[in-house]
C-alpha positions as CSV (number, residue, x, y, z in Angstrom):
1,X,-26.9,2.1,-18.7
2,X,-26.9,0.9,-15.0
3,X,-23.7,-0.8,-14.3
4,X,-23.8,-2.5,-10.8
5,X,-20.9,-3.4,-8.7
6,X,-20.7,-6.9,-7.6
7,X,-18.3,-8.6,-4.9
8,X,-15.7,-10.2,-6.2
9,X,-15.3,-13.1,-4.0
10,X,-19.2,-14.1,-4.4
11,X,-20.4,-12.4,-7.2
12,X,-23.4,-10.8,-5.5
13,X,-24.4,-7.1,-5.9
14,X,-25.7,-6.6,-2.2
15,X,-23.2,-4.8,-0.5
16,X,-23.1,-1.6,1.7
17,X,-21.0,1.6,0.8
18,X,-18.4,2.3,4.1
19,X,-16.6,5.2,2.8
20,X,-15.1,7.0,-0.7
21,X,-12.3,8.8,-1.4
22,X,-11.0,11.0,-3.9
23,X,-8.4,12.3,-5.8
24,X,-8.1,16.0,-5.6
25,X,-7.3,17.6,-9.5
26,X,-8.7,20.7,-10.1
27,X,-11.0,20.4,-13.3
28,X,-13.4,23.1,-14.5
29,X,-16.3,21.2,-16.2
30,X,-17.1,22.6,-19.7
31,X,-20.6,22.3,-21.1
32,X,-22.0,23.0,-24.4
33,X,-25.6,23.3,-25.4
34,X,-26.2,22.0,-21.7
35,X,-24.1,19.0,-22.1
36,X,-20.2,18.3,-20.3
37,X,-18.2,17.7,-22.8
38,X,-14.9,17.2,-20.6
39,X,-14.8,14.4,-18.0
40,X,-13.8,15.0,-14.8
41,X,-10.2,13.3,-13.8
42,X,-10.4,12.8,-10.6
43,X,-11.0,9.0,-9.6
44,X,-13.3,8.3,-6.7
45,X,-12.8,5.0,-4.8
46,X,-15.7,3.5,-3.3
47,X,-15.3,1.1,-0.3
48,X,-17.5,-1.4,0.4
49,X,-18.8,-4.5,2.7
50,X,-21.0,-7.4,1.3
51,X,-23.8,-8.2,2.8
52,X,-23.7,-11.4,1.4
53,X,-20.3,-13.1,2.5
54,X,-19.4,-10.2,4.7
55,X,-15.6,-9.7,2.5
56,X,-14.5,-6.4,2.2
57,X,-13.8,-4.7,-1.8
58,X,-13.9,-1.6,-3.8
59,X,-14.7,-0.2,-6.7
60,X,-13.8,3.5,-8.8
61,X,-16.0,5.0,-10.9
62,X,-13.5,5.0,-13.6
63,X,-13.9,0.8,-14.1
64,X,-16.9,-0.7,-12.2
65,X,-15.9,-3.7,-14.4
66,X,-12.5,-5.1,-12.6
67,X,-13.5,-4.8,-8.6
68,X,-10.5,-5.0,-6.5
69,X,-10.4,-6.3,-3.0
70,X,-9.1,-4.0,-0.5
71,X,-8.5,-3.7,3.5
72,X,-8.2,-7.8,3.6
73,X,-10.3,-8.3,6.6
74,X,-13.4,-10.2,7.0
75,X,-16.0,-9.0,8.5
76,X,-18.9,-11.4,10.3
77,X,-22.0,-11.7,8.4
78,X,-24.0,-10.1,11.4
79,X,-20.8,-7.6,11.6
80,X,-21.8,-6.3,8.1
81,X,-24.7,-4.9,8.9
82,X,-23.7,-2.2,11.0
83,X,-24.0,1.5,10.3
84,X,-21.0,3.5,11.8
85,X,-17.4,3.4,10.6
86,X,-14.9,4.4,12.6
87,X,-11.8,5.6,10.5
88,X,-8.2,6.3,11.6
């Protein structure tokens, strides 16, 4: 099942991925008969612009259900469509 992310202040699923970060746990995966059969515990954070309304969110791939905003900024329309991020 395809579970899409959608912005949370427009409710569109057209956005553009910025940057992820994640937790660092060490986890062995286990597999049996070619399947995992632990999940992993880290918790990736995914941050993203729309390319709708230009607002900024993110999502984890723990709960693509509840979207949380983050970075409360708001990016121009025209602004959202660029490529490079520069990070401090």
């Amino acid at each position: 099942m395809n579970i899409f992310p959608k912005c949370p202040y427009c409710g569109e699923s057209y956005y553009q991925e910025n940057y992820s970060t994640t937790t660092a746990m060490y986890w062995t995966p286990i597999f049996k008969n070619g399947e995992l059969i632990n999940e992993n515990p880290n918790i990736t954070t995914t941050y993203c612009t729309c390319c709708n309304c230009g607002k900024s969110f993110s999502y984890t791939n723990k709960e693509y259900s509840k979207m949380q905003t983050s970075l409360d900024c708001l990016v121009s329309r025209t602004d959202a469509d660029l490529t490079d991020l520069s990070v401090l």
